[in-house]
C-alpha angles and dihedrals in degrees: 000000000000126000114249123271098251089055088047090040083053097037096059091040086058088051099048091051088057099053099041123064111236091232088056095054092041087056094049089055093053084049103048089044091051088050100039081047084053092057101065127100116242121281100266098254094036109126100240092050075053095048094042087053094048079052095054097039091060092047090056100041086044086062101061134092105242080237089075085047106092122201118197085228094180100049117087119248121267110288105016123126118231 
């Protein structure tokens, strides 16, 4: 019959502490969080997530014809009185 699966579970952890120096390990796991840390998108009001969606804004407005572009043309500008 076969052991069960926590003493075999226990069993290959201790094996693998033997065979790996803690400072080794301890080094693999800095690396794997600063490069898990380097794969994540900017925080949403950063500069540079603002500056990558002004980016994208003007590419999308460039591309169209002025026809799309719509004007109020009879309300007055921003700041104006009636």
């Amino acid at each position: 019959m076969t052991e069960p699966l926590s003493n075999q579970i226990r069993s290959e952890e201790a094996k693998r502490e033997r065979c790996v120096d803690p400072r080794e390990r301890w080094r693999a796991l800095q690396e794997t969080i600063a490069w898990a840390d380097a794969q994540q998108k900017p925080p949403r009001n950063s500069i540079q997530s603002c500056l990558e969606r002004q980016r994208r804004l003007v590419a999308v407005l460039s591309r169209r014809e002025p026809a799309e572009i719509r004007v109020a043309e009879d309300r007055p500008s921003f700041g104006s009185h009636y």
